[in-house]
Z-matrix of the N, CA and C atoms (Angstrom, degrees):
N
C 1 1.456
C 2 1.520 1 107.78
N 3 1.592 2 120.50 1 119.31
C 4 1.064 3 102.32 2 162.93
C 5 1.719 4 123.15 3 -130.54
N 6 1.076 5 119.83 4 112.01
C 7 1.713 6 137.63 5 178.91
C 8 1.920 7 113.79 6 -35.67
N 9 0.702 8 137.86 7 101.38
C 10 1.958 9 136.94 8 -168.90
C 11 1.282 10 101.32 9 -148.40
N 12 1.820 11 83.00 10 175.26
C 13 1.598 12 77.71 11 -162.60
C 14 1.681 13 71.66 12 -125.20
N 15 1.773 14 119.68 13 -148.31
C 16 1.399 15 106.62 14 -160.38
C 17 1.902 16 101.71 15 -94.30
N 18 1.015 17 105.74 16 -4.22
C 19 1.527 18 107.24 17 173.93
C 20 1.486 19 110.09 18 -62.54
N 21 1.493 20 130.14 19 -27.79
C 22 1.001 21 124.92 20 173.46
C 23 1.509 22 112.05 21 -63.59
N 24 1.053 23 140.06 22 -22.38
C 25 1.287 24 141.96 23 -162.77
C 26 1.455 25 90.95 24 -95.85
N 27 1.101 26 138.93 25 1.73
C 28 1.635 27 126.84 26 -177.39
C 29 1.253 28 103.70 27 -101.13
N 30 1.548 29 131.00 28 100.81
C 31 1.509 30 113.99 29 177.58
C 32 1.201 31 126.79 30 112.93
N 33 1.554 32 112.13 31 -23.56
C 34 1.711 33 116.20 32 -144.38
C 35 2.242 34 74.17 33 -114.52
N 36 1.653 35 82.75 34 155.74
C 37 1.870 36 80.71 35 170.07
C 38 1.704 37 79.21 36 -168.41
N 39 1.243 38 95.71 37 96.45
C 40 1.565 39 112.50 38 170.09
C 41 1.858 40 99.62 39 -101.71
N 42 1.270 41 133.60 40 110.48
C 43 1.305 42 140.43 41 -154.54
C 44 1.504 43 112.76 42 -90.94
N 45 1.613 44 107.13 43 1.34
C 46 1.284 45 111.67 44 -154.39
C 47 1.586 46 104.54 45 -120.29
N 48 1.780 47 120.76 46 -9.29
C 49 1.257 48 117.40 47 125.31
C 50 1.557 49 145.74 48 7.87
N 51 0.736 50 102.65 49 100.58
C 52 2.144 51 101.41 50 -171.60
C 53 1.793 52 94.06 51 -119.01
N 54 1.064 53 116.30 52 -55.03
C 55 1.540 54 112.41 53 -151.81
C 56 1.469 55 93.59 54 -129.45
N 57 1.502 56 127.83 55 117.60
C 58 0.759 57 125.31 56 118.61
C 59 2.227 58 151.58 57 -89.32
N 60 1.621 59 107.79 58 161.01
C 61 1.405 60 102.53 59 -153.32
C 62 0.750 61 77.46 60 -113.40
N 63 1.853 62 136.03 61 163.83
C 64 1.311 63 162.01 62 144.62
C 65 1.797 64 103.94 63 -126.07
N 66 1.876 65 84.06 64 125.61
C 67 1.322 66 76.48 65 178.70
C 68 1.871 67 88.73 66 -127.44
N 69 1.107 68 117.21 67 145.00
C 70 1.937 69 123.96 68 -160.81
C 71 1.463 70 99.99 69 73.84
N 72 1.285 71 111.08 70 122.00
C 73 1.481 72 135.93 71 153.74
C 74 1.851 73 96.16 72 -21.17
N 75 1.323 74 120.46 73 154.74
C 76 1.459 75 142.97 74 -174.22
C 77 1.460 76 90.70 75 -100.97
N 78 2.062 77 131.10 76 134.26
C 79 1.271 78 102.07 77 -170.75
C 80 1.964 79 101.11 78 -81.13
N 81 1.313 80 106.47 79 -6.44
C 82 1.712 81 92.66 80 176.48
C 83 1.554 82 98.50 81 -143.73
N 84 1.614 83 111.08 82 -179.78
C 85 1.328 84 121.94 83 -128.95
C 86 2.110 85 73.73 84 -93.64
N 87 1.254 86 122.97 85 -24.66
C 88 1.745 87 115.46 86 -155.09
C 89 1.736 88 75.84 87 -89.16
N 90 1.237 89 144.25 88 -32.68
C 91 1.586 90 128.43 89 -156.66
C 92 1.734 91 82.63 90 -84.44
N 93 1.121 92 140.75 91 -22.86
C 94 1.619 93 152.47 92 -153.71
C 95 1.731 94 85.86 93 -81.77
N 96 1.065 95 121.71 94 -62.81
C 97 1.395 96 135.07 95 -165.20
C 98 1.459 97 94.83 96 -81.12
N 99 1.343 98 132.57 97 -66.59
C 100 1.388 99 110.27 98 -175.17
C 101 1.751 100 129.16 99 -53.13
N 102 1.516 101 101.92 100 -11.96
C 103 1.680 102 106.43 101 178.68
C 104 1.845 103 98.18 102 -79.37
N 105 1.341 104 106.74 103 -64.72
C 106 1.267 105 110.40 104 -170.56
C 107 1.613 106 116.52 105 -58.50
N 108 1.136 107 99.73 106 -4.37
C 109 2.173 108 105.88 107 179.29
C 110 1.222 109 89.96 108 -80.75
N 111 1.578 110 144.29 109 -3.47
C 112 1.621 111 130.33 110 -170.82
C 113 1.580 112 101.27 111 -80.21
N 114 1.118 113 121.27 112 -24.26
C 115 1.385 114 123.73 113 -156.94
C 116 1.577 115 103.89 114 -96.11
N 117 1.726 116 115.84 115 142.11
C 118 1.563 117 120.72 116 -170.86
C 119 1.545 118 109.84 117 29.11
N 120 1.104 119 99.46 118 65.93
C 121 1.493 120 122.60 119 135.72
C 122 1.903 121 149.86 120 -20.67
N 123 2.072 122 64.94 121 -74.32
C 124 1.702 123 89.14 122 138.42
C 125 1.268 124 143.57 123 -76.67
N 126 1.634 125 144.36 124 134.35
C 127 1.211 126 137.84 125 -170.36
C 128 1.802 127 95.49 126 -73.83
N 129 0.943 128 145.81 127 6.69
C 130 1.766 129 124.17 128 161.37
C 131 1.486 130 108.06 129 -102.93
N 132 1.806 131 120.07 130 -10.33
C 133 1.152 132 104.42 131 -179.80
C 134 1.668 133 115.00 132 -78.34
N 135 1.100 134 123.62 133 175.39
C 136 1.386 135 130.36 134 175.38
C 137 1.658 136 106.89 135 -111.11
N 138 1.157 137 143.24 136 115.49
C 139 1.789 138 131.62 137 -155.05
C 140 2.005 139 88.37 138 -114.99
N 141 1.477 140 98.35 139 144.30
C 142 1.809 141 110.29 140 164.22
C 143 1.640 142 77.67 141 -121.76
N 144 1.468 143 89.48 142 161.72
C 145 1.525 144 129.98 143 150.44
C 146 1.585 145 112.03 144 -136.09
N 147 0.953 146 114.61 145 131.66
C 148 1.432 147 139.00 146 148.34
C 149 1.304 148 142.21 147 -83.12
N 150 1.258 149 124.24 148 92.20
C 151 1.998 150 117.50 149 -170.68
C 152 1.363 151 96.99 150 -99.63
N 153 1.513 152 112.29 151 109.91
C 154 1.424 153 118.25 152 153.24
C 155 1.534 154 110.44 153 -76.67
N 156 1.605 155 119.32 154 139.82
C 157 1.193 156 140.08 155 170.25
C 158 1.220 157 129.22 156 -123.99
N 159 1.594 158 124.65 157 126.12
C 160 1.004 159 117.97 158 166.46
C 161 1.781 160 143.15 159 -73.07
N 162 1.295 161 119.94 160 122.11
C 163 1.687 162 93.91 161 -158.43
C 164 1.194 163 131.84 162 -75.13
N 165 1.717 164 117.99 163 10.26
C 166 1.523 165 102.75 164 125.26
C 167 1.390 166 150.87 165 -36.64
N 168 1.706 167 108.82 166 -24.86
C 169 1.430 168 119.18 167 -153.37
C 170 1.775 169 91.52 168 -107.26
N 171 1.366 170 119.91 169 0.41
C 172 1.889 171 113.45 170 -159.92
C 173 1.529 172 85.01 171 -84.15
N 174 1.478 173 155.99 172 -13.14
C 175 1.442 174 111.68 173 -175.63
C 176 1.597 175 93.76 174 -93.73
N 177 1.600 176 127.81 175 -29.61
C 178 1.521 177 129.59 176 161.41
C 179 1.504 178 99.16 177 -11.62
N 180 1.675 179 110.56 178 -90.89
C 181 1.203 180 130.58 179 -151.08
C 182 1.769 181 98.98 180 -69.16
N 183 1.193 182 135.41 181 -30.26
C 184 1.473 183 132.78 182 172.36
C 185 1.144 184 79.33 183 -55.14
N 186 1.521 185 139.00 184 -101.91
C 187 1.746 186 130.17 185 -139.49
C 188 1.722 187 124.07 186 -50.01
């Protein structure tokens, strides 16, 4: 398990990644894609992402 904030996603390519979590909406759709690109790395892994949202944030993420 490892806890980061989005600086980890700049640089880092740990291949061994399966699941990444998001917890707060991404504020745009390319920081959305650069979190969830952490996961299967490797071409045999299979990668999830998960975006938890708060439902304050659903007309944000609708537009």
């Amino acid at each position: 398990v490892v806890v980061a904030t989005d600086a980890f996603g700049v640089g880092i390519d740990i291949p061994d990644i399966e699941q990444v979590v998001i917890f707060r909406s991404p504020r745009t759709l390319s920081s959305a894609i650069q979190r969830s690109g952490r996961a299967a790395r490797r071409k045999s892994l299979q990668g999830f992402c998960y975006i938890y949202i708060d439902t304050s944030e659903i007309d944000e993420v609708q537009r």
